[in-house]
C-alpha positions in Angstrom: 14.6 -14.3 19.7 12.7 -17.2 18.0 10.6 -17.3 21.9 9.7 -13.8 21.4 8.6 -13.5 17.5 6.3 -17.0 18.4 4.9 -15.4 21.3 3.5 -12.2 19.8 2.5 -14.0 16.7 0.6 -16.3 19.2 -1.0 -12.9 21.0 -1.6 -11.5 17.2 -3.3 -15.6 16.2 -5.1 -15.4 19.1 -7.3 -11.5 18.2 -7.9 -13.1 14.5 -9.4 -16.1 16.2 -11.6 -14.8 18.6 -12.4 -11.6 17.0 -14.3 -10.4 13.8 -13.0 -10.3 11.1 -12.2 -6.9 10.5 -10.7 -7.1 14.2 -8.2 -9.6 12.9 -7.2 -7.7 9.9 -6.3 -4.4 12.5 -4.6 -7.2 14.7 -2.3 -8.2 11.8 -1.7 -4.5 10.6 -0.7 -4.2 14.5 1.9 -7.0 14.3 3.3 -6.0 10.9 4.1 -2.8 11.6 5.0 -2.7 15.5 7.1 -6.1 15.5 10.3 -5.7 13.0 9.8 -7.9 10.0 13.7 -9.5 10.3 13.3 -11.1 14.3 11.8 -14.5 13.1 11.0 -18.1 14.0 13.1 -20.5 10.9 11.1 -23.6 9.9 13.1 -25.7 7.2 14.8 -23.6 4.9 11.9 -20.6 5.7 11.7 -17.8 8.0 8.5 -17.1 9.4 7.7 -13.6 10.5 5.7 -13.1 13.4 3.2 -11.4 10.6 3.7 -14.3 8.1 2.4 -16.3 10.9 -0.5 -14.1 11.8 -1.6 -14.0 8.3 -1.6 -17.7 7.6 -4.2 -17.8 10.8 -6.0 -15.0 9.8 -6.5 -16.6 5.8 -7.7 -20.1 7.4 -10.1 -18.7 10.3 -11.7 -16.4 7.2 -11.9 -20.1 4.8 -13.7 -22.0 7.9 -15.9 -19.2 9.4 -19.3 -20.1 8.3 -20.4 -18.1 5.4 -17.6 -15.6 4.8 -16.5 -18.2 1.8 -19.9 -17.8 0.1 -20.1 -13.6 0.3 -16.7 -13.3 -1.5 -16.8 -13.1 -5.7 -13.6 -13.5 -7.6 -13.1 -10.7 -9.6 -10.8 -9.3 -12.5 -8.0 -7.5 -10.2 -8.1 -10.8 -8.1 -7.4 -13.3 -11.1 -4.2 -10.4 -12.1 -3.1 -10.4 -8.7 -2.2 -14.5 -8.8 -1.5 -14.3 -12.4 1.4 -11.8 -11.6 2.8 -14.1 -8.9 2.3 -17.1 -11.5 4.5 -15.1 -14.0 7.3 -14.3 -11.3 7.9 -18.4 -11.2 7.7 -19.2 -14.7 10.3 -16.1 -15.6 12.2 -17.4 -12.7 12.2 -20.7 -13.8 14.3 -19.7 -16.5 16.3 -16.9 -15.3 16.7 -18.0 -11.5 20.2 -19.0 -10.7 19.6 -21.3 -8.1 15.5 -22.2 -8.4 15.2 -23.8 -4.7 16.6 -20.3 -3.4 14.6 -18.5 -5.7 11.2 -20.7 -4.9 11.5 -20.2 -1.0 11.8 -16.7 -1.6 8.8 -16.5 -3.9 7.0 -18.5 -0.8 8.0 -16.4 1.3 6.1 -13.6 -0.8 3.2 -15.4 -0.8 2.7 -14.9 3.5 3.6 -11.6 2.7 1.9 -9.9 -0.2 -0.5 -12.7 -1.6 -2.2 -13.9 1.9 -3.0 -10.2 3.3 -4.3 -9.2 0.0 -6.7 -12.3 0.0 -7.5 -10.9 3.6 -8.4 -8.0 3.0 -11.0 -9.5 -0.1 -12.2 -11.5 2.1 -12.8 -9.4 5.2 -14.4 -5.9 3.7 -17.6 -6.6 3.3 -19.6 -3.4 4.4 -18.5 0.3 4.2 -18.4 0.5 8.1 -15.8 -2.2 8.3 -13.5 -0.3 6.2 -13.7 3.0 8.0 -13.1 1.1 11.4 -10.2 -0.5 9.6 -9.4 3.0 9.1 -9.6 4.3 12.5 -7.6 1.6 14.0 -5.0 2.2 11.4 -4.6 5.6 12.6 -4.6 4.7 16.0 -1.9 2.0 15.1 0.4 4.2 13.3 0.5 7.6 15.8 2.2 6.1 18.4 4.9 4.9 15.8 5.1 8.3 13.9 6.0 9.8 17.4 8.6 7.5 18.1 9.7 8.1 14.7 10.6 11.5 15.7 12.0 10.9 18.6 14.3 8.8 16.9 15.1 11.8 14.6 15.5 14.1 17.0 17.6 11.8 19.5 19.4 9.4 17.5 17.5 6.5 19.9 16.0 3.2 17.9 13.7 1.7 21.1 14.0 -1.2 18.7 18.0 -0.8 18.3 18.3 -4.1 21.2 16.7 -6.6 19.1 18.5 -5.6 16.2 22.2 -8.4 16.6 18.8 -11.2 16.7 18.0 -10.1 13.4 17.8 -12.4 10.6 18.8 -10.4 7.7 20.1 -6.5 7.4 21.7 -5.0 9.8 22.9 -7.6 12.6 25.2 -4.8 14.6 25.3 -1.4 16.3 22.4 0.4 15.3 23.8 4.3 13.9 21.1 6.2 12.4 22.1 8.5 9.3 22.3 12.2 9.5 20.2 14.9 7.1 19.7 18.7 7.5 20.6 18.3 11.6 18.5 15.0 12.1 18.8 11.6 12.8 16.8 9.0 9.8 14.2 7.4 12.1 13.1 4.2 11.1 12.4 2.8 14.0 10.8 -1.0 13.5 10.9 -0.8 9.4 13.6 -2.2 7.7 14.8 1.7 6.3 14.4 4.8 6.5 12.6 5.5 3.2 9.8 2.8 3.8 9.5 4.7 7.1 8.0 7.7 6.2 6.8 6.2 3.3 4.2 4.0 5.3 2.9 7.0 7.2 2.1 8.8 3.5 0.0 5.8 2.8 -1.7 5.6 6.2 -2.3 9.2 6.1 -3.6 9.1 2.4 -5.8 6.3 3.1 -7.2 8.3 7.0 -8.1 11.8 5.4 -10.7 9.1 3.9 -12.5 9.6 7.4 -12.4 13.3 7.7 -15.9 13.3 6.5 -17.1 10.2 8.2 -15.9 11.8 11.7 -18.9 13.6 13.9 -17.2 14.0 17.3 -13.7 14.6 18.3 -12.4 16.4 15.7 -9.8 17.9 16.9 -8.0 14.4 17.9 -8.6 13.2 14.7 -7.1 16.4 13.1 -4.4 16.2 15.9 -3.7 11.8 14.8 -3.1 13.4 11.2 -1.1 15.5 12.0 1.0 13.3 13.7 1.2 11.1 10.8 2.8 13.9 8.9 5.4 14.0 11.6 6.1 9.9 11.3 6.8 11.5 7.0 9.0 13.9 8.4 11.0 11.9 10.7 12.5 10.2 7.7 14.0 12.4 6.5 13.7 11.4 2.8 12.5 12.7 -0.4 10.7 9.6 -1.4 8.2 9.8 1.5 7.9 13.5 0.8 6.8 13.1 -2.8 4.4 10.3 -2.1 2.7 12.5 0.8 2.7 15.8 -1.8 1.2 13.9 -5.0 -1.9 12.7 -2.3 -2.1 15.9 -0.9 -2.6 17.4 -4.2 -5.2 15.3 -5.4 -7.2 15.5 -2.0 -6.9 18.9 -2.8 -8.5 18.9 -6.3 -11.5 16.8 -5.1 -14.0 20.3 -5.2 -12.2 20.9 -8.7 -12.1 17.0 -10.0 -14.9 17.9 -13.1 -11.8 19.8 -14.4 -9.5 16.5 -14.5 -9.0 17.2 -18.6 -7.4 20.8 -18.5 -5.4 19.5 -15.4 -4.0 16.7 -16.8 -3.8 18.3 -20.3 -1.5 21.2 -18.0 0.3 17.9 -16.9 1.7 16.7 -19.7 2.2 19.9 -21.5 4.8 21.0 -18.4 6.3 17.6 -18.8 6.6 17.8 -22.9 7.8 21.7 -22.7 10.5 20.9 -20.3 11.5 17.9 -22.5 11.8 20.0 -25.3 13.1 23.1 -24.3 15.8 21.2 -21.9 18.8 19.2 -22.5 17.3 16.8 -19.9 14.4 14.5 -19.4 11.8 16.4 -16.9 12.1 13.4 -14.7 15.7 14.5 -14.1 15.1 18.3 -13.6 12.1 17.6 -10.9 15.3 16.2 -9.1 16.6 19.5 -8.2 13.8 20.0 -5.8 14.0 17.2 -3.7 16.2 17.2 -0.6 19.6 15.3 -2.2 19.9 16.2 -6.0 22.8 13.3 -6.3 20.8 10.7 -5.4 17.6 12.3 -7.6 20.4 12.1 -10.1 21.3 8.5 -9.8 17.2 7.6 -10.0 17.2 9.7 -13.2 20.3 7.8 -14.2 19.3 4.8 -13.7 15.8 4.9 -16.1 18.2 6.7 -18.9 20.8 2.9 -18.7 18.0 0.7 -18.5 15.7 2.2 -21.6 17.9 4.4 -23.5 20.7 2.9 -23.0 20.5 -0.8 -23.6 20.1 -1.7 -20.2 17.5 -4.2 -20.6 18.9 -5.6 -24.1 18.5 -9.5 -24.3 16.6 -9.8 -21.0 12.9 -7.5 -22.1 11.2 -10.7 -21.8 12.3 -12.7 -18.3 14.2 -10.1 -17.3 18.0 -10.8 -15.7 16.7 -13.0 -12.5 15.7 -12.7 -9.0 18.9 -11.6 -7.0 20.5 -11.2 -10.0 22.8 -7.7 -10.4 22.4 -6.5 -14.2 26.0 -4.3 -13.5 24.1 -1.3 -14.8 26.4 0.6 -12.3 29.2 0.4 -14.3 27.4 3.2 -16.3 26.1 5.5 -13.8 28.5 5.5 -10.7 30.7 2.9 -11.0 30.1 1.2 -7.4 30.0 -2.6 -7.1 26.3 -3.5 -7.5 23.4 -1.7 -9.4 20.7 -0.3 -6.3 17.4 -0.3 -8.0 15.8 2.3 -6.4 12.2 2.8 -9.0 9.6 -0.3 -8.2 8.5 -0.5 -12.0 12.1 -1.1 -13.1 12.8 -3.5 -10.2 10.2 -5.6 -11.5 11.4 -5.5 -14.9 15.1 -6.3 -14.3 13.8 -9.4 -12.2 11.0 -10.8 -14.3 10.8 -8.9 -17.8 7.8 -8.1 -19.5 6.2 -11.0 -18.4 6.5 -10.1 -14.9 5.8 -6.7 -15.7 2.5 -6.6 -17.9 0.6 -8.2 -15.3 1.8 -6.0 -12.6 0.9 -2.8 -14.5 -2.4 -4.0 -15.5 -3.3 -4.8 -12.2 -2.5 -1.3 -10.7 -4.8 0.1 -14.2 -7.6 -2.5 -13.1 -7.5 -1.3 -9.5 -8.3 2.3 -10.9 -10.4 1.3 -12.8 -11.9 -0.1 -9.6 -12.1 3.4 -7.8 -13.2 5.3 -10.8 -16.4 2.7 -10.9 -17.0 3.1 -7.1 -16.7 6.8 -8.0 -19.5 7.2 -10.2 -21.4 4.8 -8.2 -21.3 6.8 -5.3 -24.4 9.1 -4.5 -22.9 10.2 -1.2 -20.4 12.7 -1.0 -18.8 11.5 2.1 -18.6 7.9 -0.2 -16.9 10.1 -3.1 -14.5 11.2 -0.5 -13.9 7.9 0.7 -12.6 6.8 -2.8 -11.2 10.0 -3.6 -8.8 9.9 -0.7 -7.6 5.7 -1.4 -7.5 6.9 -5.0 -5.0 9.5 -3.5 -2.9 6.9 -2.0 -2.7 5.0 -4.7 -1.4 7.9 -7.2 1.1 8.9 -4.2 2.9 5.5 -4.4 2.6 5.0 -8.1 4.8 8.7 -8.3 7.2 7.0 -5.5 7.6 4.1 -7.4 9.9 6.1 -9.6 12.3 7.0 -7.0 12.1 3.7 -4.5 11.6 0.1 -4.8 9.3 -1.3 -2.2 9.8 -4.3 0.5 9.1 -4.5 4.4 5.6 -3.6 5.1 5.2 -0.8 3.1 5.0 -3.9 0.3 2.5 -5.6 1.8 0.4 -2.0 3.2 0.5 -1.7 -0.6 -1.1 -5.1 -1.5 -3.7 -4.8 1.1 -4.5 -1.5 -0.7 -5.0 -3.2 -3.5 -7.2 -5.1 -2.0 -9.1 -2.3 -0.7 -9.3 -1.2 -4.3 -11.3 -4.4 -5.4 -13.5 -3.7 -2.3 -14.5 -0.4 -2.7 -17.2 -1.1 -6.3 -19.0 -3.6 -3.3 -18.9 -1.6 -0.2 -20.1 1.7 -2.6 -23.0 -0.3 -3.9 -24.4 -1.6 -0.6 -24.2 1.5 1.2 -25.9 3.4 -1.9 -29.1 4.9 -0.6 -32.9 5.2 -1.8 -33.4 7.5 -4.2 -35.7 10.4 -3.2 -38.3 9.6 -5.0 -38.5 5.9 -4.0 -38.5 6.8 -0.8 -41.8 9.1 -1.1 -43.3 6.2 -2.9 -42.5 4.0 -0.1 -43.9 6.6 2.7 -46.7 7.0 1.0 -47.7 3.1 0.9 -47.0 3.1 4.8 -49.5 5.7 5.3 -52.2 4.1 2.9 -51.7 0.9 4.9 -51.7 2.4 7.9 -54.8 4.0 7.2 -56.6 0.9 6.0 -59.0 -0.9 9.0 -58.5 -4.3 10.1 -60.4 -7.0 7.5 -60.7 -4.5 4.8 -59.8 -5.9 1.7 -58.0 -4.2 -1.5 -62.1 -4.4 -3.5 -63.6 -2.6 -0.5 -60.6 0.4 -0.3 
């Protein structure tokens, strides 16, 4: 299939050439998530996506289009963002048990997570392109979400053919698992999980347009909706909880001045439960999710890696890419540790020193929104942030229960991304004060009252 994966990164190449930038950006969304991430085209020792390709095109055409280099300012979450990939090699330097494997792999990472992040920096210069971005997105994504329920209800992958040209996962007979009656649609993502996770992100990130929309409503509503169908289809709790935790914030926008007594209520739940409980209240949440044995193994696996000397000898490097810390001999006794929570995948791999720059990049982008926040003297621009703000909460609650890779990974980047944007796009779309703009109404009429070849002395 190598034929195949060139040709539609070719098609994809060819939209970021010709088009705008923010064209190209949708383009690669397009090809990321429509074209499976395992068909690809091997060059040396590295396999090269059809959306690895696409993104390499789409960084260079951005470096040599004239004056797109000059709008872009480095900023704090930027300098994090390469800091925390510098950090990866020089744990994995010591820790990596073969360094060439481990060095292609973290180059790998760079196509996919560095380059679109960079992209989307460089791209997002004005509100409007980030709201078409939006659209796009939306219209990207409902086609797949219904597919993804097709594949639930019918146990049919329209992807399933390509699947023995794969070059990683599964390489055989596509068989869907089973939940509650219904097939686990996945459809072009490499599982289930990052499935219906993707379509809580999208569909965080597109409630940003419900007050940006003036006609057609009802499609938009309708698109949404649809979205939440791509979540179900996956059947999985992870997705679930990611698309809850947004929901809930979007909800508490009209009641966000009250953020103190909520999160105050937050934490006193949490401490209550901890107290009055002979388990952790990460462990009881589990009961509501839709397998309590697997919300038992994520629960599981947090107590063995802090409480009980799972991470002893490796805090600072961590145990190595690809390398299996055998904390399943404590939990469930099968033969290799699955490290489903993000923020403890990170650590196992790279220790702190992988780990402190990745957290304080997620606080930075924050920090981001809450700045773009205040800035904001539109509602519909409060909104706007709000709802990414939303997103990004959702997935930092799913980290605890799922550990990211496909193109939810690099969704997530670009969101990041979208959070060093946002400070920019708010300011230049903030609008003249009332009271400037009387001033400024009233010199047009004074001028326009004046006669030709009066002077200022003779007024």
């Amino acid at each position: 299939m190598t034929g195949l994966t060139l040709g539609i990164a070719a098609i994809g190449s060819i939209f970021v050439v010709l088009l705008s930038p923010v064209y190209g950006l949708i383009a690669y969304v397009a090809v990321l998530t429509w074209y499976p991430g395992n068909m690809t085209a091997k060059v040396g020792t590295v396999d090269f996506s059809a959306s690895r390709i696409v993104a390499m095109v789409m960084i260079v055409s951005l470096l040599v289009r004239p004056g797109q280099l000059r709008k872009f300012r480095l900023i704090l979450l930027d300098k994090l963002v390469i800091v925390f990939f510098v950090c990866q090699i020089l744990a994995g330097i010591i820790t990596a048990p073969i360094l060439s494997e481990f060095l292609i792999n973290r180059a790998g990472a760079v196509f996919d997570l560095v380059l679109p992040y960079f992209a989307v920096r460089l791209t997002l210069i004005e509100k409007q392109q980030y709201l078409k971005f939006l659209k796009y997105l939306l219209i990207i994504a409902s086609p797949l979400a219904l597919l993804g329920l097709c594949e639930a209800v019918t146990g049919y992958n329209v992807f399933s053919p390509l699947h023995k040209y794969a070059a990683w996962g599964d390489t055989g007979e596509y068989i869907p698992g089973m939940r509650f009656g219904f097939h686990r649609a996945r459809v072009s993502f490499p599982v289930h999980i990052h499935f219906g996770l993707f379509f809580a992100m999208t569909g965080a990130l597109c409630a940003g347009l419900f007050r940006s929309v003036r006609t057609n409503k009802w499609i938009y509503m309708g698109a949404m909706g649809i979205l939440g169908m791509g979540v179900f289809a996956s059947m999985s709790s992870g997705p679930v909880l990611a698309a809850f935790v947004s929901c809930v914030f979007i909800v508490f926008f009209n009641y966000r001045h009250y953020w103190k007594p909520a999160l105050i209520s937050v934490v006193a739940l949490c401490s209550i439960v901890e107290i009055a409980s002979n388990r952790h209240f990460y462990d009881v949440m589990g009961d509501f999710t839709m397998d309590s044995r697997t919300a038992w193994y994520r629960s599981r696996l947090m107590d063995v890696a802090f409480f009980e000397g799972g991470m002893k000898g490796h805090w600072l490097t961590g145990y190595g890419y690809g390398v299996d810390p055998k904390w399943s001999e404590k939990i469930d006794r099968r033969d290799h540790t699955d490290i489903v929570n993000h923020y403890l995948l990170i650590l196992s791999r790279f220790g702190l020193v992988g780990f402190l720059p990745f957290f304080a990049a997620n606080i930075v982008a924050l920090k981001n929104l809450l700045k773009a926040l205040r800035m904001a003297a539109l509602e519909s621009d409060k909104w706007l942030v709000w709802c990414l703000m939303a997103g990004m909460l959702g997935l930092g609650g799913v980290f605890f229960t799922t550990s990211l890779f496909g193109q939810p990974r690099t969704i997530y980047y670009m969101m990041l991304g979208f959070c060093g944007a946002m400070p920019s796009l708010i300011i230049r779309e903030r609008p003249i004060p009332v009271q400037n703009r009387t001033r400024r109404r009233a010199q047009v009429s004074q001028k326009k009252d004046v006669p030709v070849g009066v002077t200022g002395s003779d007024r």
